[in-house]
MARNUDO-987201 format. One record per residue: residue number from 0; residue in one letter; x, y, z of N, C-alpha, C, O in turn. Coordinates in pm, whole numbers, padded with zeros to 5 digits. Layout:
<atoms>
  seq  type    n_xx    n_yy    n_zz   ca_xx   ca_yy   ca_zz    c_xx    c_yy    c_zz    o_xx    o_yy    o_zz
  NUM     a       X       Y       Z       X       Y       Z       X       Y       Z       X       Y       Z
...
</atoms>
This chain:
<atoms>
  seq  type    n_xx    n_yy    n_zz   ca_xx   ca_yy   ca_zz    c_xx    c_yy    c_zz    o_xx    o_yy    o_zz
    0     x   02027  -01081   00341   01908  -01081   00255   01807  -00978   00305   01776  -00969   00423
    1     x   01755  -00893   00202   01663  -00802   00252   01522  -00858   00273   01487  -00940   00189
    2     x   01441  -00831   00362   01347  -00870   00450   01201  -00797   00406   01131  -00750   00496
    3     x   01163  -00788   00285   00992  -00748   00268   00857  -00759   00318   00787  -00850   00273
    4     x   00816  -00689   00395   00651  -00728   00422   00572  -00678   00367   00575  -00557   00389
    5     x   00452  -00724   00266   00374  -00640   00238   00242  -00718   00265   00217  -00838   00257
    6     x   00150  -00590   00308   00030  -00602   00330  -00067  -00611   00225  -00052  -00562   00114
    7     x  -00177  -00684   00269  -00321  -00743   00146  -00214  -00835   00034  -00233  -00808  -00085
    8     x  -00137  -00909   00055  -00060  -00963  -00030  -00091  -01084  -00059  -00001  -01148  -00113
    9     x  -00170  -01126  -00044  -00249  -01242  -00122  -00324  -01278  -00225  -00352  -01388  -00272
   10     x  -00368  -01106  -00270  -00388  -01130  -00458  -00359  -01002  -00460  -00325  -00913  -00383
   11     x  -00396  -01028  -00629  -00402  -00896  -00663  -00221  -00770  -00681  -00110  -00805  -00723
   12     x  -00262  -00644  -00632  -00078  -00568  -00644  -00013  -00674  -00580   00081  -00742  -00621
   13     x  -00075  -00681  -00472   00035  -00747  -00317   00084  -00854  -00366   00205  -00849  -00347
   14     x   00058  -00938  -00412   00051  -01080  -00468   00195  -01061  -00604   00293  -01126  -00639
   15     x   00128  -00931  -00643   00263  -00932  -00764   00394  -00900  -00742   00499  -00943  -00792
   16     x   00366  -00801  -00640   00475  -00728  -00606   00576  -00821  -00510   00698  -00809  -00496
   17     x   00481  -00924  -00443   00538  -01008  -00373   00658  -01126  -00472   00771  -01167  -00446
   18     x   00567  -01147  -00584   00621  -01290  -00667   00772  -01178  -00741   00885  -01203  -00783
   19     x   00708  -01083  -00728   00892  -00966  -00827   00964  -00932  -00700   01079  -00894  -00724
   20     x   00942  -00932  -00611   01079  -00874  -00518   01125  -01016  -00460   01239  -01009  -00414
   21     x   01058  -01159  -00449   01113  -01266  -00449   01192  -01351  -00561   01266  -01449  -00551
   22     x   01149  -01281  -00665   01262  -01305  -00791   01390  -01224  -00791   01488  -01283  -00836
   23     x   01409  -01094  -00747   01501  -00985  -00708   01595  -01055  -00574   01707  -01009  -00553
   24     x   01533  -01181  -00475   01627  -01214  -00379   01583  -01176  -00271   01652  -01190  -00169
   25     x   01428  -01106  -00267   01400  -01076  -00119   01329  -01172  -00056   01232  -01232  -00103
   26     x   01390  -01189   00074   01277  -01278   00175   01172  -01217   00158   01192  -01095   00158
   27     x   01021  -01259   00137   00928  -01173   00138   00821  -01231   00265   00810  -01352   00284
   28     x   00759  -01148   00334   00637  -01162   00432   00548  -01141   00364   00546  -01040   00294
   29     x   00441  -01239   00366   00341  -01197   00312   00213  -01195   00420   00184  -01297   00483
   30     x   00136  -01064   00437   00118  -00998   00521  -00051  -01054   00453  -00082  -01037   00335
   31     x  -00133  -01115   00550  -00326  -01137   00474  -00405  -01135   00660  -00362  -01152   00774
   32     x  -00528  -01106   00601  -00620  -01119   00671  -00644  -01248   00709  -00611  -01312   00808
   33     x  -00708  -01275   00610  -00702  -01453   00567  -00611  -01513   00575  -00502  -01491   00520
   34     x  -00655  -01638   00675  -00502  -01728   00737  -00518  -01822   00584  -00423  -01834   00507
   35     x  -00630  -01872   00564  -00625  -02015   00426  -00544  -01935   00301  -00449  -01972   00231
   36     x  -00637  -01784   00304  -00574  -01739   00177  -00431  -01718   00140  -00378  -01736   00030
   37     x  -00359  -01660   00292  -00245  -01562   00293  -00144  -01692   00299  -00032  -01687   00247
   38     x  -00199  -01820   00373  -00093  -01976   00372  -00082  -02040   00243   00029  -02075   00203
   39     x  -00201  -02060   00165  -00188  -02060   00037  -00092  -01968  -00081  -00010  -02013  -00162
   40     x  -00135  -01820  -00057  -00053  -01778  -00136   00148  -01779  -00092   00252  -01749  -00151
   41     x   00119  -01815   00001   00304  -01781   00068   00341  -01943  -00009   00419  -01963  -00102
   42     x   00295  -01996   00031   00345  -02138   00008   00318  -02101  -00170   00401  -02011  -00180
   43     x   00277  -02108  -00264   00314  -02081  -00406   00394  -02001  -00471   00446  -02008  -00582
   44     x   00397  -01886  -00346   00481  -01800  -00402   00650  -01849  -00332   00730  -01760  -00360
   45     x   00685  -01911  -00289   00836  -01939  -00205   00822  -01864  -00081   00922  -01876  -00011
   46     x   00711  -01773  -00016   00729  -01696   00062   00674  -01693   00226   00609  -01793   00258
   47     x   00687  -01631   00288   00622  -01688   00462   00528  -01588   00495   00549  -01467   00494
   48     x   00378  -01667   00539   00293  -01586   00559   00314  -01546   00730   00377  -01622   00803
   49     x   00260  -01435   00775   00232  -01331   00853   00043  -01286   00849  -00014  -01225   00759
   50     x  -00004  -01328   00945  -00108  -01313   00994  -00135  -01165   01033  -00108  -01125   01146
   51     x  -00194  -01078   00930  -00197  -00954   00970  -00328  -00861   00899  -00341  -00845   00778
   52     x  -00431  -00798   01016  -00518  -00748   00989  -00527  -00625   01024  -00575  -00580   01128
   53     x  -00460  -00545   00901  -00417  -00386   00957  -00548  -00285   01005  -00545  -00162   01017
   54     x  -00674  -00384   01029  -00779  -00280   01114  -00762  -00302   01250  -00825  -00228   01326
   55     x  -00680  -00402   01305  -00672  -00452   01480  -00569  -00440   01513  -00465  -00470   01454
   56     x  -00590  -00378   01646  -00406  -00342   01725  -00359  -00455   01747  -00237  -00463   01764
   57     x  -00423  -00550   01751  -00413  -00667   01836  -00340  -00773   01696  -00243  -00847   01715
   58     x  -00406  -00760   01572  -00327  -00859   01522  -00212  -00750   01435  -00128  -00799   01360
   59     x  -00218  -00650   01450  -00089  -00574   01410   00052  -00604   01493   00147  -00672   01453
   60     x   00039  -00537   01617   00099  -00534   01710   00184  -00754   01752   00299  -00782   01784
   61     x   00057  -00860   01729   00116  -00991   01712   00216  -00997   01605   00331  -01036   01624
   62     x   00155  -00943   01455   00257  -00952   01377   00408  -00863   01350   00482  -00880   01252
   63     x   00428  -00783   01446   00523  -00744   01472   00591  -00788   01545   00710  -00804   01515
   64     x   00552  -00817   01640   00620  -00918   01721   00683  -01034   01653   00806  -01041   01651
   65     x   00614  -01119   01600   00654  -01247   01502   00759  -01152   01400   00878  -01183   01406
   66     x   00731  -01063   01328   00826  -01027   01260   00996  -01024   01321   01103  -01059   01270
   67     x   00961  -00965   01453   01114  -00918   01520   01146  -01081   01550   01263  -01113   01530
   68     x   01071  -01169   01590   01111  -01326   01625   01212  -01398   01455   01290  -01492   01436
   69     x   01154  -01300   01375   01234  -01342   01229   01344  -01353   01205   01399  -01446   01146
   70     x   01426  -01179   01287   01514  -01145   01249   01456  -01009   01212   01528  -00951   01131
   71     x   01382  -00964   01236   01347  -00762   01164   01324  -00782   01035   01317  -00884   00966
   72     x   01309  -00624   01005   01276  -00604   00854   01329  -00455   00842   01353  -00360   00916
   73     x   01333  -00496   00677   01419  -00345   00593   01275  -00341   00537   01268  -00280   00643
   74     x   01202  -00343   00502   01101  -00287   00363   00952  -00350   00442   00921  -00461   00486
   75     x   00873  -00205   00432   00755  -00225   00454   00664  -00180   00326   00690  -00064   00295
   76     x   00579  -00233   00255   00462  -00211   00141   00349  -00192   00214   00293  -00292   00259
   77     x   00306  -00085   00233   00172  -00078   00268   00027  -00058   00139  -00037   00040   00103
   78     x   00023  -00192   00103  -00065  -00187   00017  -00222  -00254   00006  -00296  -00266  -00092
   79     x  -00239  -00291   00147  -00369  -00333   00173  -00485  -00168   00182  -00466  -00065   00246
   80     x  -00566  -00195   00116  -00670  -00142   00083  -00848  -00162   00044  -00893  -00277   00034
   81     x  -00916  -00072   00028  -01046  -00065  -00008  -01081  -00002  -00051  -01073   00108   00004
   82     x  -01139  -00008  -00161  -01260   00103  -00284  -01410   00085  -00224  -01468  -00021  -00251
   83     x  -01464   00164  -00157  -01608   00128  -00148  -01692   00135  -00254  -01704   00251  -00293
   84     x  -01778   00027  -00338  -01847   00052  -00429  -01985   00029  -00438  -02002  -00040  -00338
   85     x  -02105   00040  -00496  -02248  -00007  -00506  -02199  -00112  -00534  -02100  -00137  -00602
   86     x  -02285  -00191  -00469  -02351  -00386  -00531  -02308  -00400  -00724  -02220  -00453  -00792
   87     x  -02394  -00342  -00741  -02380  -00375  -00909  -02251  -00304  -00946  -02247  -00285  -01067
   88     x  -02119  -00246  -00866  -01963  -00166  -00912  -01962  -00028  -00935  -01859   00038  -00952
   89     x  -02073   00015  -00934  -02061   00139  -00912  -02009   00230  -00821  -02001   00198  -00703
   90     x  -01957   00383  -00874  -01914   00442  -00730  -02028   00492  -00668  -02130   00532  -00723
   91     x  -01997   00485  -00526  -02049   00589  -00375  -02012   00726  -00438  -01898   00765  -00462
   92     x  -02145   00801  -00465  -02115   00951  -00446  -02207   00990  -00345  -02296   00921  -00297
   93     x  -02170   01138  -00310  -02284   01203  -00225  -02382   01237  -00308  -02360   01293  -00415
   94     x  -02521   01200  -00258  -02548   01216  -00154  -02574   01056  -00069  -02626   01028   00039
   95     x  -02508   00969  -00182  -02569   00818  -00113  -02419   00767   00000  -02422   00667   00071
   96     x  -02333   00836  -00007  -02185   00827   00068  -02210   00838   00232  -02207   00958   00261
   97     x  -02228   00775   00321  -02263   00824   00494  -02140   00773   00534  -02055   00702   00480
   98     x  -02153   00828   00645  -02060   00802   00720  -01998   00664   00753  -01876   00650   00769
   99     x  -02079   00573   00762  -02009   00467   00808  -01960   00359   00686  -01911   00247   00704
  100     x  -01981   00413   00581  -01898   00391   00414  -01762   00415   00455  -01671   00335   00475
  101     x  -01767   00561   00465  -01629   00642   00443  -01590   00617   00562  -01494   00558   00512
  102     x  -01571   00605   00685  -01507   00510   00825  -01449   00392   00778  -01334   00364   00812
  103     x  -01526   00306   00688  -01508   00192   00679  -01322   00164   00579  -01231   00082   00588
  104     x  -01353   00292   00493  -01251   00335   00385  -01136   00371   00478  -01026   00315   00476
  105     x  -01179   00488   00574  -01074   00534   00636  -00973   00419   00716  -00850   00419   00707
  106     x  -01026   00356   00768  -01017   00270   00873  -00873   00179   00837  -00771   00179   00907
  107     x  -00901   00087   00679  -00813   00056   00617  -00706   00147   00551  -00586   00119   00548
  108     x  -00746   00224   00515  -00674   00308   00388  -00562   00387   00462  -00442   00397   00436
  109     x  -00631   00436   00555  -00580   00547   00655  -00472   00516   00789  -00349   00521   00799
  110     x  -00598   00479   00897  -00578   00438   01004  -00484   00292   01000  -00388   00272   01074
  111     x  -00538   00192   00891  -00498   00107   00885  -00314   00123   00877  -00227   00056   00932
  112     x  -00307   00226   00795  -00151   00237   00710  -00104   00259   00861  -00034   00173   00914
  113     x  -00151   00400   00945  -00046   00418   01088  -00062   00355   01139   00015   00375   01234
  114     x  -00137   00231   01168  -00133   00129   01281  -00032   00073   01282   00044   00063   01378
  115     x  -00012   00006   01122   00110  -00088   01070   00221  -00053   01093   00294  -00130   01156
  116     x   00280   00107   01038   00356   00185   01015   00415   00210   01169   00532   00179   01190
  117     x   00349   00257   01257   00413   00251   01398   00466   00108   01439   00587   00089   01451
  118     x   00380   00016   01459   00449  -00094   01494   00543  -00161   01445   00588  -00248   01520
  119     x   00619  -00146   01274   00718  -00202   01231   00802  -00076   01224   00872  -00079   01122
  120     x   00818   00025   01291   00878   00146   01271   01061   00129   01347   01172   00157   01302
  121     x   01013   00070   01474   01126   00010   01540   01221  -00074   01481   01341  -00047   01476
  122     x   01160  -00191   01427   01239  -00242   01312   01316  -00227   01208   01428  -00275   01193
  123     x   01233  -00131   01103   01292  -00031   01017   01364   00046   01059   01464   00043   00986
  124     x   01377   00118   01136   01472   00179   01222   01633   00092   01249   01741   00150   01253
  125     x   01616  -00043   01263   01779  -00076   01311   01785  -00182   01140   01877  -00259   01114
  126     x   01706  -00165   01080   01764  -00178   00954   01824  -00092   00860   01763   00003   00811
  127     x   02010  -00136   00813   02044  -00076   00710   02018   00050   00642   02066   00163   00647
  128     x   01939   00000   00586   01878   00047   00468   01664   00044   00477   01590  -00035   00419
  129     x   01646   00096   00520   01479   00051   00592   01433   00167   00463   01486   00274   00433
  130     x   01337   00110   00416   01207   00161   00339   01095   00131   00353   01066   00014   00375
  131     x   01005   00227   00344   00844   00199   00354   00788   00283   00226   00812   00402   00206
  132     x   00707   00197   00144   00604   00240   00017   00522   00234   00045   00495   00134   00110
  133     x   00413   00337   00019   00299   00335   00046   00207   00342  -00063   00224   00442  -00133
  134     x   00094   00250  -00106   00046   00256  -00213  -00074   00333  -00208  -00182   00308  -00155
  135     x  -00024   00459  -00290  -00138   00566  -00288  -00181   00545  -00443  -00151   00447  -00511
  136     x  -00260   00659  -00484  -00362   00708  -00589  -00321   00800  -00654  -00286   00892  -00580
  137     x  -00302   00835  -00811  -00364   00954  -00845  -00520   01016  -00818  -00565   01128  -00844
  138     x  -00575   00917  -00765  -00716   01024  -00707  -00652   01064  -00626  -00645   01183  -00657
  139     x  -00566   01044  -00489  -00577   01134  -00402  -00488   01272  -00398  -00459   01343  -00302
  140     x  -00445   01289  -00579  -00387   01456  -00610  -00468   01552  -00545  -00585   01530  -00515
  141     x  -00437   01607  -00533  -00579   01759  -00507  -00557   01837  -00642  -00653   01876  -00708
  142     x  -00371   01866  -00697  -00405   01887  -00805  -00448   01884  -00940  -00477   01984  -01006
  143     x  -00453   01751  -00987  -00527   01681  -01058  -00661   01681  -01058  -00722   01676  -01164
  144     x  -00743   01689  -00900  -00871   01709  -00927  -00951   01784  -00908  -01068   01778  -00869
  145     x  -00836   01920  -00960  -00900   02077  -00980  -00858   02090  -01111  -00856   02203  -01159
  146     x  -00817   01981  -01189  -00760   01998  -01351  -00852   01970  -01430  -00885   01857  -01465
  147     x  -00910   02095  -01469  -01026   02037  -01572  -01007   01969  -01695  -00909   01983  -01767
  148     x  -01153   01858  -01729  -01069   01757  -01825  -00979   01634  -01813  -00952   01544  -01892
  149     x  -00922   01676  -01621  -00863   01533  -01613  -00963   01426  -01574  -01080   01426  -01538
  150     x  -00876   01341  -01593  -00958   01195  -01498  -00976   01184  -01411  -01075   01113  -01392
  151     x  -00921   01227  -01308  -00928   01266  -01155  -01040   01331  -01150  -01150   01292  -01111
  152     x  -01007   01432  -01192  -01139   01536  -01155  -01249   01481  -01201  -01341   01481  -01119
  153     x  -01274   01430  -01309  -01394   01334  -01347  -01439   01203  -01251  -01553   01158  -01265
  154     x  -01335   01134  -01141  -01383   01052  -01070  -01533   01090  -00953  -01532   01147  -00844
  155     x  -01606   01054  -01001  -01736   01053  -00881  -01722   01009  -00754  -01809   01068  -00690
  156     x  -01662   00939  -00684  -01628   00912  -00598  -01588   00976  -00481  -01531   01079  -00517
  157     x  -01591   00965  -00301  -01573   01071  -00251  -01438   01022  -00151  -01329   01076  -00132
  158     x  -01510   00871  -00089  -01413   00821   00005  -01275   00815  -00030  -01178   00867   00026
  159     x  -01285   00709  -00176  -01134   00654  -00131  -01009   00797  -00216  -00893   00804  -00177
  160     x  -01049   00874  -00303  -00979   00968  -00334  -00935   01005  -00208  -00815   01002  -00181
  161     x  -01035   01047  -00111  -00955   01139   00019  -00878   01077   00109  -00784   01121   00175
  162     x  -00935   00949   00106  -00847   00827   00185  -00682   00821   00153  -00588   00808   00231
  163     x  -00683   00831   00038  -00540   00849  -00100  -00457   00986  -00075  -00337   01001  -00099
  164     x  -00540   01075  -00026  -00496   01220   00022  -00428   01232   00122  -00327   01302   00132
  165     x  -00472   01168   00199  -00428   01145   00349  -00295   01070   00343  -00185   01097   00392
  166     x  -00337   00967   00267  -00184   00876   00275  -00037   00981   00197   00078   00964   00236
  167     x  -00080   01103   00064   00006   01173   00071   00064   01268   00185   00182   01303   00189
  168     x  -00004   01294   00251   00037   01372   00329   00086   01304   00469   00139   01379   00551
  169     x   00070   01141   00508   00116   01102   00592   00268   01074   00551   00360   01125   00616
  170     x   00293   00982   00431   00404   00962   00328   00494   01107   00382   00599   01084   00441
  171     x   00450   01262   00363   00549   01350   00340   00584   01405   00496   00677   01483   00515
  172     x   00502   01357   00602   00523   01375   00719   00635   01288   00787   00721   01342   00857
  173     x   00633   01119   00759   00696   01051   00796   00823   01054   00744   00919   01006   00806
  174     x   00836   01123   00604   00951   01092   00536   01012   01232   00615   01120   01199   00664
  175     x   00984   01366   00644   01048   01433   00732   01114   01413   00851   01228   01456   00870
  176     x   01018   01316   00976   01015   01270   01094   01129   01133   01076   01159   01098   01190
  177     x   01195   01053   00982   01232   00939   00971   01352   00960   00801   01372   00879   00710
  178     x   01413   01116   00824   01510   01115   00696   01618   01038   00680   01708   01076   00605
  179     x   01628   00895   00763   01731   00770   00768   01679   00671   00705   01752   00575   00681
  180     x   01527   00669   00658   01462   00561   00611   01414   00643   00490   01395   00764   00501
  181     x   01390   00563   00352   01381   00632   00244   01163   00586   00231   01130   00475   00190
  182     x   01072   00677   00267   00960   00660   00217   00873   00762   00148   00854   00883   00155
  183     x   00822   00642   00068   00750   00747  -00073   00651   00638  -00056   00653   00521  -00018
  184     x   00524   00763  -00117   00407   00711  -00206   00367   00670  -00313   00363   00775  -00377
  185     x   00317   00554  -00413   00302   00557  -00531   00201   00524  -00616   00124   00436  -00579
  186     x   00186   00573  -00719   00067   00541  -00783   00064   00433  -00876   00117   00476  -00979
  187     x   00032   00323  -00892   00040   00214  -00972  -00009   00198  -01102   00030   00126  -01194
  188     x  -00115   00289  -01094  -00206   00313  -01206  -00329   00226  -01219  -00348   00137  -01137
  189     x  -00422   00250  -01327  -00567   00238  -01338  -00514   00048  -01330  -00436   00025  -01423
  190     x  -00530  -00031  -01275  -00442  -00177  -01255  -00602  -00270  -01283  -00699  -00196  -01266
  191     x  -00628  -00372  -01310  -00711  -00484  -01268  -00675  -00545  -01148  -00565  -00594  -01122
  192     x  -00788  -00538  -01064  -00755  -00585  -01004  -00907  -00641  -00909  -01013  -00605  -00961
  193     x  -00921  -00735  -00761  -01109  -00689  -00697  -01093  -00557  -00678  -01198  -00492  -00686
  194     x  -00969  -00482  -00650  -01045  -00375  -00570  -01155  -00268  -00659  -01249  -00203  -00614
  195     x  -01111  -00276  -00776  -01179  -00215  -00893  -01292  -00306  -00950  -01333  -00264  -01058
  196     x  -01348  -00411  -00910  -01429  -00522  -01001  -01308  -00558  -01102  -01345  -00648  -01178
  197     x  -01220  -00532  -01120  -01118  -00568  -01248  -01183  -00450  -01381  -01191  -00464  -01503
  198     x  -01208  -00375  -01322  -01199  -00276  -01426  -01083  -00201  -01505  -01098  -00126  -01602
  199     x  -00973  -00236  -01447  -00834  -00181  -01468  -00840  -00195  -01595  -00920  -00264  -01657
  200     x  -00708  -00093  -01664  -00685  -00142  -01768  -00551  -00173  -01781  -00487  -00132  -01878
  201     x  -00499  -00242  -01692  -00310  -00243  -01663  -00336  -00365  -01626  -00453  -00397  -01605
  202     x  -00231  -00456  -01612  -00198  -00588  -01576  -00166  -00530  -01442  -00138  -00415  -01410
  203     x  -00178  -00651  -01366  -00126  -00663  -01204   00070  -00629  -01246   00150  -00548  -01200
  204     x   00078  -00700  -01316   00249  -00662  -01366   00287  -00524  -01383   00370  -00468  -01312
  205     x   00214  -00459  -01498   00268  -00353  -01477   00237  -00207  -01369   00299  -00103  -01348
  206     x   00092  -00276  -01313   00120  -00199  -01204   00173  -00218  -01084   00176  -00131  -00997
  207     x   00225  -00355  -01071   00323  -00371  -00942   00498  -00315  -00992   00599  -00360  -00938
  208     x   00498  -00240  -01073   00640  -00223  -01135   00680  -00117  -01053   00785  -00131  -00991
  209     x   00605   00005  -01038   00654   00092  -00928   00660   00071  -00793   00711   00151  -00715
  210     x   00616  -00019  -00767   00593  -00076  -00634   00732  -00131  -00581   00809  -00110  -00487
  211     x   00720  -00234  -00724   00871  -00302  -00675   01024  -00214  -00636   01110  -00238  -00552
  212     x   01007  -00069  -00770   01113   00023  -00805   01156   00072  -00629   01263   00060  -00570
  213     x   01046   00119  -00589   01078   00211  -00492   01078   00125  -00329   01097   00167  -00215
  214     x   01047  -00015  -00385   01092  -00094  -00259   01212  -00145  -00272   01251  -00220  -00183
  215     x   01287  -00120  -00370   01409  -00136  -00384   01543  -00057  -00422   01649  -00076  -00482
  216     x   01459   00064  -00338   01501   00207  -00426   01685   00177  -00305   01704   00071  -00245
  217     x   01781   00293  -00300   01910   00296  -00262   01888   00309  -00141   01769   00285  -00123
  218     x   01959   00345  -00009   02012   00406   00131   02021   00583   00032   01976   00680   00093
  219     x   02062   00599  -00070   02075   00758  -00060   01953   00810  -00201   01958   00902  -00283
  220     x   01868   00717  -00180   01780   00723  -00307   01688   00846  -00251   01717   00931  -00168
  221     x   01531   00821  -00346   01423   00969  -00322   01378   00922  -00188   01367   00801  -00170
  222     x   01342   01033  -00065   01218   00989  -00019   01119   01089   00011   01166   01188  -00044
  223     x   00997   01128   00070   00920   01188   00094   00854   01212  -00045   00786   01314  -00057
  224     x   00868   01111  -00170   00822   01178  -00311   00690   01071  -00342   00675   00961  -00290
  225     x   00604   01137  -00439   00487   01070  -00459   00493   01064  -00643   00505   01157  -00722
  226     x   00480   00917  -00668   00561   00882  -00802   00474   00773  -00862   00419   00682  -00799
  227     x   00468   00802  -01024   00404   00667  -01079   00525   00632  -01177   00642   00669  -01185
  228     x   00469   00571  -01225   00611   00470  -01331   00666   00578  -01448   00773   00552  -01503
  229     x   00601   00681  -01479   00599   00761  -01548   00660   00905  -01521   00691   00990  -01604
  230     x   00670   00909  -01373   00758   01023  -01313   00693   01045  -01197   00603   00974  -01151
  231     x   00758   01186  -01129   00660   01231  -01025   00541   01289  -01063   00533   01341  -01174
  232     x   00407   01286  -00955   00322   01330  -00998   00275   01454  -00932   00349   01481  -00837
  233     x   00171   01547  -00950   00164   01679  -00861   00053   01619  -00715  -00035   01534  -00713
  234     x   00099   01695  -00623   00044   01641  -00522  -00085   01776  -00508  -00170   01771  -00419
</atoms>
């Protein structure tokens, strides 16, 4: 049985993507900050929570450990995240954007992803078939948001686009450094969800659909590619 962990998986993508790759037959981990939230959601969903707060070495590094006490893992989702927004949902632009906004973004978005990503790397490694998805953005195109007229380029926002940037370019580094394990980035699309106030205009369903695709992609499938449900996108 293939072995899923995904992170922030207690609502929201994580939550969906979790309830479709446990209908598909996967053991799933469900990876929360929140011990009430992340025990709650495992137990409704058929699935076993994992105590994991991808800003601390300390509870990263525990939940890896507990993971290898499992039995390992083939499939890592890195889909815990943060949108920094004003009180009333608005975006952070400059000049009201400081530094310790965009730290706060990085921290998760970024830092958070290699914290995770190293410590279940070993694992993935003596699995089969090992994949890691990483849930990026069309904000974080660069070419999209030099496309005049697009939506991208129209986003006001400063942090989490670049936060989204980063994760492409970590995605195309790792997938070089690790061409035995198949990992890609993906874009889910404009989704409802908190991280947006539920501004989305996609169901949690159909934007956990690429999520699920490429966590269940082959041993000789894509990797190093950055993809929404709709095809690849330009990086």
């Amino acid at each position: 049985m293939t072995t899923t962990l995904i992170t922030g998986a207690n609502k929201g993508l994580g939550r969906e993507t979790a309830r479709a790759l446990i209908a598909q037959g996967h053991r799933v981990l469900v990876g929360a900050r929140d011990a009430e939230r992340g025990t709650t959601a495992a137990r409704e969903l058929g699935a076993e929570f994992i105590q994991l707060d991808v800003t601390s070495d300390d509870s990263v590094t525990a939940a890896a450990a507990r993971v290898a006490e499992l039995g390992g893992l083939d499939v890592l989702v890195n889909n815990a995240g943060v949108e920094e927004r004003q009180p009333d949902g608005g975006f952070i632009a400059l000049p009201d954007l400081d530094a310790a906004t965009a730290a706060h973004t990085f921290e998760t978005n970024v830092l958070g992803l290699i914290r995770t990503t190293r410590a279940f790397l070993p694992l993935l490694e003596r699995s089969a078939a090992g994949v890691i998805v990483n849930v990026g953005s069309a904000l974080g195109s660069l070419e999209l948001a030099t496309e005049v007229g697009s939506p991208v380029a129209q986003y006001p926002g400063i942090a989490y686009p670049a936060s989204k940037a980063a994760v492409t370019m970590i995605t195309v580094r790792l997938a070089a450094a690790y061409p035995q394990l198949r990992i890609n980035v993906v874009e889910p699309g404009f989704t409802s969800t908190d991280l947006n106030h539920h501004q989305g205009t996609q169901t949690v369903e159909e934007g956990a659909e690429i999520i699920v695709r490429m966590a269940t992609v082959a041993p000789d499938g894509p990797t190093g590619t950055y993809t929404s449900l709709n095809g690849p996108l330009p990086w």
